[in-house]
C-alpha positions in Angstrom: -67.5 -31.1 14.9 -69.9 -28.4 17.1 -69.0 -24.8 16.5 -67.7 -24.3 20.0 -64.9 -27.2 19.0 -63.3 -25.7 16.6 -60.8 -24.0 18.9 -57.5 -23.4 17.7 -54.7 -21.9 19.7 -56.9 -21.4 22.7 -55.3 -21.0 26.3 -55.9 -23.3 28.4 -54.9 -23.6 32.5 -52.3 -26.3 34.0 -55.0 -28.6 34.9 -57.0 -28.8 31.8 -53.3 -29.1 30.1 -52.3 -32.2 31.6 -56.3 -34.2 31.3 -55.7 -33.4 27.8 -51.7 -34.5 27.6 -53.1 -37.8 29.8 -55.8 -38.8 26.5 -52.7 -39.2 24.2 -49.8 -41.8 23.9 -47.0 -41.9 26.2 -44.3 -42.0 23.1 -45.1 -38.9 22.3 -43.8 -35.2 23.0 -46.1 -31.9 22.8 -43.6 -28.9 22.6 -45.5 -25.2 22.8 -43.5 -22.2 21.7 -45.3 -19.3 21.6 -43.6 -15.5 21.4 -44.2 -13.1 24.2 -44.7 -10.3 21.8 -48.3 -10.8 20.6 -49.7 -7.5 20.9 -46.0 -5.8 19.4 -46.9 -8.4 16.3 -50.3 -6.7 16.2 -49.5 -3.2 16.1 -46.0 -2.8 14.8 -44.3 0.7 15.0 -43.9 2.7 11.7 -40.2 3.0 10.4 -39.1 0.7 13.1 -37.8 -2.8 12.1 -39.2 -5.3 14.9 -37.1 -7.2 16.9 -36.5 -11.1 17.2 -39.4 -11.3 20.2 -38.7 -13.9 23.2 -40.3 -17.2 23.4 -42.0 -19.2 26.0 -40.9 -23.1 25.7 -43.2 -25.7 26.5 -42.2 -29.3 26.4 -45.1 -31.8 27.5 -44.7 -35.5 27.9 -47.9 -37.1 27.5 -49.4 -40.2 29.0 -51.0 -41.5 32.3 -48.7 -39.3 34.0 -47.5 -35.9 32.1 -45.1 -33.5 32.9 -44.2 -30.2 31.5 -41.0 -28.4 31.4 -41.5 -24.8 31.2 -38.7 -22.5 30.5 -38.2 -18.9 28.5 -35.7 -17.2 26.1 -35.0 -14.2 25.6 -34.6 -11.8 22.7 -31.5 -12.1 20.8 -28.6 -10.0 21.6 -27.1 -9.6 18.2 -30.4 -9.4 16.0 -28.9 -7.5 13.3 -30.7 -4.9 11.5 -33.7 -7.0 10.8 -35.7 -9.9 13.1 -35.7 -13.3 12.3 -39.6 -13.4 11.9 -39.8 -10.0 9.3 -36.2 -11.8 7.7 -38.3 -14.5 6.9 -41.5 -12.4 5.6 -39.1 -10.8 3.3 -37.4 -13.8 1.5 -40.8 -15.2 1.2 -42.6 -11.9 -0.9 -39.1 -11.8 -2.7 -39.0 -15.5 -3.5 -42.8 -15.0 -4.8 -41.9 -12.2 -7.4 -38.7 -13.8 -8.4 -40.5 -15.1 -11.5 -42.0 -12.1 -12.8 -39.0 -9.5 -11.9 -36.6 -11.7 -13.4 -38.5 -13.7 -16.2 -35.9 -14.0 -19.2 -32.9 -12.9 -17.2 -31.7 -16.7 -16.3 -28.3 -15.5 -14.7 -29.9 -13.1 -12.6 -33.1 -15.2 -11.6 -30.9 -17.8 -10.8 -28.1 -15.5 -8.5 -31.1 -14.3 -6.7 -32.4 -17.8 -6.1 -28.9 -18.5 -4.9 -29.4 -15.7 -2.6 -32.5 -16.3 -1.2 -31.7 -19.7 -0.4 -28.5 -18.5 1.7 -30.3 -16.1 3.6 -32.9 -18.8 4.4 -29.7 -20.8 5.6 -28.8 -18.3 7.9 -32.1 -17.5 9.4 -32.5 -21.1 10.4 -29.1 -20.8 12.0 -30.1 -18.2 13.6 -33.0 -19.8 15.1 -30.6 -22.5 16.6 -27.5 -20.7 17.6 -28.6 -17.4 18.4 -32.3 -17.5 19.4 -33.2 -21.4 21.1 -29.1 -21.4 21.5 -29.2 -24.5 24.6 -32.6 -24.4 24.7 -33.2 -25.9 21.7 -33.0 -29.4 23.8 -36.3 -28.8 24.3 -37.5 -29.7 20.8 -36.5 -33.2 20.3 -38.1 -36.3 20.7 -38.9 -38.3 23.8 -36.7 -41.3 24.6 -37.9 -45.3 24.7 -38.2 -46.5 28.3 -35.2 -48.1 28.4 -33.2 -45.2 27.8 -35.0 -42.7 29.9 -34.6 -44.7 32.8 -31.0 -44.6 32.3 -31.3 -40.8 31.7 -33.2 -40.3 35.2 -30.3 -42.6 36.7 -27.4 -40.6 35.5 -28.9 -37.4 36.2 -29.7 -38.5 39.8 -25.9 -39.8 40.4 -24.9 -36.8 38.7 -26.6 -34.2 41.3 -26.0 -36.6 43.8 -22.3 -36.3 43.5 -22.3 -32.5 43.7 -24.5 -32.4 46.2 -26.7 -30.2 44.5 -31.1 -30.0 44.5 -32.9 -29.1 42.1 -36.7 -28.2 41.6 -38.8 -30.9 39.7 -38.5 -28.2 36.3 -34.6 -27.2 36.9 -34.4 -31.5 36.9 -36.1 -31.6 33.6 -34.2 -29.5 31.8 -30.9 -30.8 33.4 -32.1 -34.0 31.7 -32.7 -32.6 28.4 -29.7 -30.6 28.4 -26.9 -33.6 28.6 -29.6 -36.6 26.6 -29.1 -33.5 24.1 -27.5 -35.2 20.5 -24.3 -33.7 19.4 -24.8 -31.4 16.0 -21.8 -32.6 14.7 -22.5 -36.1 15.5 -26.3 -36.1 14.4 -26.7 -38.1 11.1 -27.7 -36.0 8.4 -26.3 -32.5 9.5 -26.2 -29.9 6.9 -25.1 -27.0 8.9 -21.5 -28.3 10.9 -19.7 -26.0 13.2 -23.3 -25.9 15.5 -22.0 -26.0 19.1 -24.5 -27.3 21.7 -22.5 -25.9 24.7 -24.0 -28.6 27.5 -21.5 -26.2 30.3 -23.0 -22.7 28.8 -26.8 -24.5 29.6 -25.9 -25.6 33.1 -25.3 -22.0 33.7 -28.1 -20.4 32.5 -30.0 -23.0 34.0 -28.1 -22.1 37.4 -28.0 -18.7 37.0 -24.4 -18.5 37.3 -21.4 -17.8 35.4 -20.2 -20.2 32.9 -16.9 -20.1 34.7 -18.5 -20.4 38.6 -17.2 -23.0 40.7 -20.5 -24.9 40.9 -21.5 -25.0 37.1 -17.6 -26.0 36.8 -18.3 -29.2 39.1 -21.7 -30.3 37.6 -20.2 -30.0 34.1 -17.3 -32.2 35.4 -20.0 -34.7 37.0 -21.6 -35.0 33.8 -18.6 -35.5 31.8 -17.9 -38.4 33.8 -21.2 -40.1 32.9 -19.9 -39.5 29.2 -20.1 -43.2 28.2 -23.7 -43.5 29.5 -25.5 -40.3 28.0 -23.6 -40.9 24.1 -25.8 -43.9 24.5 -28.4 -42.0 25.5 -27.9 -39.1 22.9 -27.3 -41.5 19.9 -30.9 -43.2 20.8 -33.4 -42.9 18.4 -36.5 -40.3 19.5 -40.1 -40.6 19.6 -42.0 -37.8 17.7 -42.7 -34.4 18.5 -46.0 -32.7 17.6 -44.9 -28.8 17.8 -48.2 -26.5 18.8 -46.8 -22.8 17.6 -47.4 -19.7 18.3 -49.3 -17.5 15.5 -46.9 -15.0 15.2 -44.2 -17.7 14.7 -45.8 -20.8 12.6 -44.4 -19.0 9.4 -40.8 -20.0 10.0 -39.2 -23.3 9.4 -38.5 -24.7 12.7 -38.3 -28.0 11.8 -34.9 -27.5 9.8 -33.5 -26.3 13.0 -30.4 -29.2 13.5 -31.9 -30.7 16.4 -35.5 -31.9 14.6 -33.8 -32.2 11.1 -33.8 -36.1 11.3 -36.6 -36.3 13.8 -40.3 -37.1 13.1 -42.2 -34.0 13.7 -45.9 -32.4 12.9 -47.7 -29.4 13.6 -51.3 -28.7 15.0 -52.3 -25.4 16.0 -53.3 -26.2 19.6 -52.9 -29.2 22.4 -56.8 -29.0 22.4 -57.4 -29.8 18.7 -54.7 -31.8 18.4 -56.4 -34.0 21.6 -59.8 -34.0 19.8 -58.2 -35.2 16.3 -56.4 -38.0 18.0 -59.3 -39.1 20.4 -61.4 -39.2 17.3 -59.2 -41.3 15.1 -57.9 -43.5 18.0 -61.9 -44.7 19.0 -62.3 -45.8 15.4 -61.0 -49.3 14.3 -61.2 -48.4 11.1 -58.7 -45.3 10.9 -55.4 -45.3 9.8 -54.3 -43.9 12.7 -55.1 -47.4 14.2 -55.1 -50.0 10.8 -51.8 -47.6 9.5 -52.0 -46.1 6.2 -53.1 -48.6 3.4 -50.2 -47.7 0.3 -52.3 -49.0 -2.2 -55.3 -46.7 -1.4 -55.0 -43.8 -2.9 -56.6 -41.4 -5.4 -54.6 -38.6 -7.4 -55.5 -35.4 -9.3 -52.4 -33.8 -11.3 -52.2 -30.6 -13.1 -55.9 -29.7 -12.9 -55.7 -26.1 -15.0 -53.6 -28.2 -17.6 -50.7 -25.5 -17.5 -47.5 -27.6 -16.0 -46.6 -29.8 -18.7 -43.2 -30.3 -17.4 -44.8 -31.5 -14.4 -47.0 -34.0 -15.8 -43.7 -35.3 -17.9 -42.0 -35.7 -14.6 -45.2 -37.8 -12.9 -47.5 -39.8 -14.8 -45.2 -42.4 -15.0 -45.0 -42.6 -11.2 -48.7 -41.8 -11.0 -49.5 -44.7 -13.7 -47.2 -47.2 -11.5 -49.0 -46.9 -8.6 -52.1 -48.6 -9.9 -54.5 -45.6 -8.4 -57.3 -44.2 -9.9 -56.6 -40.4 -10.7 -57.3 -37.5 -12.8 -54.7 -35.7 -15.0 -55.2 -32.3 -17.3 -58.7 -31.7 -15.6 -60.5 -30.1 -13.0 -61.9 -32.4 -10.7 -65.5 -31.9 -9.2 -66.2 -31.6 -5.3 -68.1 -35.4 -5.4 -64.8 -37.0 -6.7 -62.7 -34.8 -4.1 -64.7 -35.9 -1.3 -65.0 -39.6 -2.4 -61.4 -39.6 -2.4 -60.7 -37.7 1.0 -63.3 -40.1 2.3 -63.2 -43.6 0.9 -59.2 -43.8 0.1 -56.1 -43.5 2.5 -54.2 -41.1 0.5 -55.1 -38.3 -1.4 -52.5 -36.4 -3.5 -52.6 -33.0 -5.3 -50.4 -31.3 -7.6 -50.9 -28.2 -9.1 -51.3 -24.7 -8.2 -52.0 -23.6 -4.9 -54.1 -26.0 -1.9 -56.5 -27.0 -4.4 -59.0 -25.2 -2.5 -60.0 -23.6 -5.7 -62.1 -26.8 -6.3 -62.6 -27.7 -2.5 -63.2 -25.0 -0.7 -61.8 -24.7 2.6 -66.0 -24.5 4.2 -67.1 -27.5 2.1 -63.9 -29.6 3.5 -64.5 -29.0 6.5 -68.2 -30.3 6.0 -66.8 -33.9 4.8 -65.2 -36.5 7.5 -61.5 -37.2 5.8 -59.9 -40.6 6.1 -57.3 -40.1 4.2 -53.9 -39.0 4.2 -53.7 -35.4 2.4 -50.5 -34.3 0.3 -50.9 -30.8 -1.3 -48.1 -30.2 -3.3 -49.0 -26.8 -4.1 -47.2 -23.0 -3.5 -48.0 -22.3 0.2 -50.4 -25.1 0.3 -50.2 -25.4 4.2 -49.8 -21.3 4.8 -51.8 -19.9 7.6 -52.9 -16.3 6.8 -54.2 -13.3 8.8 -57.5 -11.9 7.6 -57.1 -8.5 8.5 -54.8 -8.0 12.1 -57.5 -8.8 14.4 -58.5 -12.3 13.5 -56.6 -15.5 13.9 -54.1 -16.6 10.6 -56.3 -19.4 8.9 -55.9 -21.7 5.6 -57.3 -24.5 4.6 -55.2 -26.9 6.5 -56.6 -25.8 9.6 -60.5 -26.3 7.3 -58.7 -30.3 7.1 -58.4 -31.0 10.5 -61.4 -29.5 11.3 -62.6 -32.7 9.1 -60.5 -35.0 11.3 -58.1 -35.6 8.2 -55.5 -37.8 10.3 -52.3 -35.8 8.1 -52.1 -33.0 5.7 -48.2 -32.4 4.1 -47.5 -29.4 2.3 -45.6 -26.1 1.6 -45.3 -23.4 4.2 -44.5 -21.0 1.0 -44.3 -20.9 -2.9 -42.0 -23.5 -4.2 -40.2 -24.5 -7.5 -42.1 -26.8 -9.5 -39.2 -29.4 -10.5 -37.7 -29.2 -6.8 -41.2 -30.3 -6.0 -42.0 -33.0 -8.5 -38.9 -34.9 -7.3 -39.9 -34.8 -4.2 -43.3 -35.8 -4.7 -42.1 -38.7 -7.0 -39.6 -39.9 -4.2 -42.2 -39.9 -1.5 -44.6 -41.6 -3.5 -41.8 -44.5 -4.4 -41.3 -44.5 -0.5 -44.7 -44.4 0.5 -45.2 -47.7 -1.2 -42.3 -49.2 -0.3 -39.7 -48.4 -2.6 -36.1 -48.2 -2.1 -34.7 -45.0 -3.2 -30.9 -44.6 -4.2 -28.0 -46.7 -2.7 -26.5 -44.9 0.2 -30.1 -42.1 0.1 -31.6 -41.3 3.3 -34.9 -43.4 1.8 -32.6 -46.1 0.7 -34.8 -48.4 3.5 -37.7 -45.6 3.9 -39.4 -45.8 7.4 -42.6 -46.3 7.8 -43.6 -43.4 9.8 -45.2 -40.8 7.9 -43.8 -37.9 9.5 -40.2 -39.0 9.8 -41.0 -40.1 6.2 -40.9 -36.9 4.8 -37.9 -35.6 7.1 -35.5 -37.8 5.3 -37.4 -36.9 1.6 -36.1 -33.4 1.8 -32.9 -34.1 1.4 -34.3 -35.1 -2.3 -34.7 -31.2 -3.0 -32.2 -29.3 -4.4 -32.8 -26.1 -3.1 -32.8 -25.1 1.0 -35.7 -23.0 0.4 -37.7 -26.1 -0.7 -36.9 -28.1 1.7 -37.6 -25.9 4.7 -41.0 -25.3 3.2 -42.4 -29.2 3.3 -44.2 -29.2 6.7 -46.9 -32.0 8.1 -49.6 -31.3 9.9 -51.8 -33.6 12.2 -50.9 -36.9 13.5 -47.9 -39.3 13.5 -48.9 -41.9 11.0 -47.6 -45.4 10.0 -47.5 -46.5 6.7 -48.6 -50.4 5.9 -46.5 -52.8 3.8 -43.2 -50.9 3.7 -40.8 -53.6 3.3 -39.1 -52.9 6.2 
């Protein structure tokens, strides 16, 4: 890749926006959310706790014929004494010292674990209820065909009836607002009591009171479609690839209640995220194209030799799997790269990314094939380098080396949360059934969507909103489905 490529989170206009949305498949759904706030982020004011900043929403459809829904939210009005972005930076240094403040004090370490993981809960509902609040339609999955013509039906009878027109973007959202699932009705809600308020959208969409005569009337119009859109809301969505804002990526938007079920990854920009794709889909022999080969793959566990729990909990799994691997040693660069090369899968446990023995420069320097799970503390974090510069890590080193999908943690983890989840995922991944009545009972073979069902392995909420993908919605081969 040349230098001037490796562009992440670059502006680009409307017109180079939609040639790149056109090179990628129709199915799927590019949603940009990037903070209006960049230069408060920057230079923060001393004593002052910054505010929860506003957010520019971006939802792209991609295909022959793109179309983007713009639309903006504003700050929270009841932030509380801290933002949600500096809440999150908090419960992240705290959950990292937890270990050494508390080591030998088991009731305490574990009350404080207990309160960490509430206040995680409560910033995510946060995020939904009183940050994205309606607007968080935006984030979900495009529809099949089938059912987005409906969609485009109902709305048009709908604004029809009230004699109301609308501008192509006001339309769009309209449409995502009322195909928007019901929290209390999506499968695998953790956080009931959500309300998505379709009449309090219509409004701010309008511009009118809630209680107006015209936002009465179109509510009223779309109630009357009710039979038609709970088809449409119960219908199952295409995945999203979320391209977010720097000052944002560190918080844990895919546990917000509308993606929780949803196949979602990240990239740090539409551009990269086009190159990645365009090179994988010209190549016959990429997964992205041949699907992900489950009996591929190469492992290295507990390379400093220091997690013996961790090797008790995974070489069996590891040993069943038939791959070649390395346990209790370092590995060298040659057998890193032959295995992010020549195999579909590559898996790491141990500390950190693993960038200790493949530097994030010599990745980046190899062209990955395969599939790249580092189940590491804050294995997928992106870092500033001083406030200037752009956050980096050595996810961003990976898809600079085309790999197709990197999967990791956004922040440090607990090591036996993470072993079952690794162990479950790696059952899945090869086509496994997990428990009777477990959300991987019949695991799906999407990669991506995948891993949104495996977090409901983890016991505690601050694992599971720390497992995040990066790259490319994958399919897995041979998944008994």
């Amino acid at each position: 890749m040349l230098a001037s490529e490796k562009v992440t989170l670059s502006a680009v206009d409307k017109d180079e926006t939609l040639k790149l949305l056109q090179k990628l498949p129709s199915d799927w759904t590019v949603v940009q959310i990037t903070s209006n706030s960049m230069g408060e982020a920057n230079l923060p004011r001393v004593g002052c706790n910054p505010s929860t900043p506003g957010l520019y929403i971006a939802r792209c459809s991609c295909g022959p014929s793109p179309r983007i829904t713009f639309q903006t939210v504003s700050t929270p009005q009841k932030d509380g004494v801290r933002g949600i972005v500096q809440e999150v930076e908090i419960i992240k240094e705290e959950n990292k010292i937890i270990n050494k403040d508390y080591r030998g004090q088991h009731e305490k370490y574990w009350k404080k674990r207990e309160e960490l993981d509430n206040r995680m809960k409560c910033v995510v509902r946060s995020m939904a209820v009183a940050w994205l609040q309606y607007w968080s339609c935006l984030l979900i999955g495009g529809l099949h065909p089938r059912e987005q013509k409906l969609l485009e039906e109902v709305s048009s009878r709908i604004l029809s009836t009230c004699k109301m027109s609308m501008s192509l973007n006001q339309i769009q959202l309209f449409q995502s607002l009322i195909s928007c699932p019901d929290p209390d009705k999506k499968a695998g809600n953790l956080e009931p009591g959500i309300i998505f308020s379709v009449r309090a959208g219509i409004a701010a969409l309008l511009g009118e009171s809630v209680r107006s005569e015209c936002v009465k009337n179109l509510y009223e119009a779309v109630q009357s479609e009710s039979a038609n859109l709970e088809k449409i809301r119960k219908a199952e969505r295409n995945p999203v690839i979320l391209v977010i804002g720097k000052n944002i990526a560190a918080l844990p938007w895919e546990m917000v209640w509308v993606l929780r079920d949803q196949a979602v990854t990240r990239m740090p920009s539409l551009r990269m995220l086009a190159l990645l794709y365009e090179h994988h889909a010209s190549c016959t022999s990429s997964i992205l194209v041949q699907g992900v080969n489950p009996s591929k793959g190469f492992y290295v566990l507990d390379p400093e030799s220091n997690l013996p729990r961790t090797q008790a909990r995974l070489k069996n799994t590891f040993s069943e799997s038939g791959w070649p691997g390395i346990t209790a040693k370092a590995p060298t660069c040659e057998q890193f790269k032959d295995a992010l090369t020549n195999q579909d899968l590559f898996v790491y446990v141990g500390h950190g990314s693993g960038s200790q023995y493949m530097p994030g420069e010599i990745v980046e320097g190899v062209e990955c094939r395969a599939v790249v799970f580092l189940y590491g503390c804050s294995s997928v974090r992106l870092a500033s380098r001083g406030r200037i510069p752009e956050p980096w890590g050595v996810v961003l080193s990976y898809l600079v080396a085309y790999c197709p999908c990197v999967i990791g943690m956004l922040w440090e983890v607990t090591d036996k949360d993470t072993d079952n989840l690794t162990q479950e995922m790696l059952n899945a991944v090869q086509g496994k059934s997990g428990k009777a009545g477990s959300p991987l009972e019949n695991p799906p073979a999407d990669l991506a969507l995948l891993v949104a069902q495996a977090r409901s392995v983890c016991n505690w909420y601050l694992t599971k909103a720390a497992v995040c993908v990066y790259g490319l919605p994958v399919h897995i081969l041979n998944n008994n489905l």
